[in-house]
N, C-alpha and C positions, 0 to 999 in steps of 0.2 A: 550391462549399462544401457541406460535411454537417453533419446532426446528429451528435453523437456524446457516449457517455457510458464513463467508462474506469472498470472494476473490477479494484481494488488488491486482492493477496490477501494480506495478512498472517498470520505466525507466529511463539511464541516459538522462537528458537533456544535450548535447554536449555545444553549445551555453552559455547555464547560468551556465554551471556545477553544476549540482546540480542531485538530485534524486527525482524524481515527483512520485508522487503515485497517483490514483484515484479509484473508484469502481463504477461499476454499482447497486453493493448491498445496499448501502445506501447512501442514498442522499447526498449532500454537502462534500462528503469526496475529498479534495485537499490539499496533503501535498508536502511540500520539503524539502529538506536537501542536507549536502554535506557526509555525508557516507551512506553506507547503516540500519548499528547498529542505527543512526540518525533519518534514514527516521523508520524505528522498531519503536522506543518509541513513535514518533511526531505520530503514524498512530496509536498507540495504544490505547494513550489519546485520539487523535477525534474519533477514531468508538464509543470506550465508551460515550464520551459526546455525540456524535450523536446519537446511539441508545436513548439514556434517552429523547433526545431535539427531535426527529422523534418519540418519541413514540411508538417502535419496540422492544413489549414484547416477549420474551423468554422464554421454558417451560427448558431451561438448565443451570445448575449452571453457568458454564463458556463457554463463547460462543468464536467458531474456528476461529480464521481469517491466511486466508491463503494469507502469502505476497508473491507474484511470481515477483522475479526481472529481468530483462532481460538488459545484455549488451552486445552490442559489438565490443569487440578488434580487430583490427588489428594487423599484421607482415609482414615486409617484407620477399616482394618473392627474394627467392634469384636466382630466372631463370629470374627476368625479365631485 
């Protein structure tokens, strides 16, 4: 068994509106949703079922996942 910590990278999708998430940490991980609290539970359920279906034991009670969400806003300029 290992230590292990899994970073989620989320983004908005502009286009579908929605909230995509994926990982290079474990395989299969593709979630969406339309908030972000949404995209949270949806990625929470598949790492865990992922982990158990990949076969990626842990030497830690509860294993980290870090979700990093990135969006961005726009404002209008007001010089332009």
């Amino acid at each position: 068994m290992k230590s292990m910590s899994i970073l989620v990278r989320a983004f908005w999708d502009g286009e579908a509106s929605v909230w995509v998430a994926t990982s290079n940490d474990i395989d299969g991980l593709a979630v969406e949703a339309g908030s972000v609290e949404e995209l949270e539970a949806k990625v929470l359920t598949a790492v865990a079922d992922l982990i158990e279906l990949n076969g990626s034991p842990s030497d830690l009670p509860e294993i980290p996942v870090h979700i990093m969400a990135e969006h961005v806003a726009k404002i209008p300029n007001p010089f332009f």
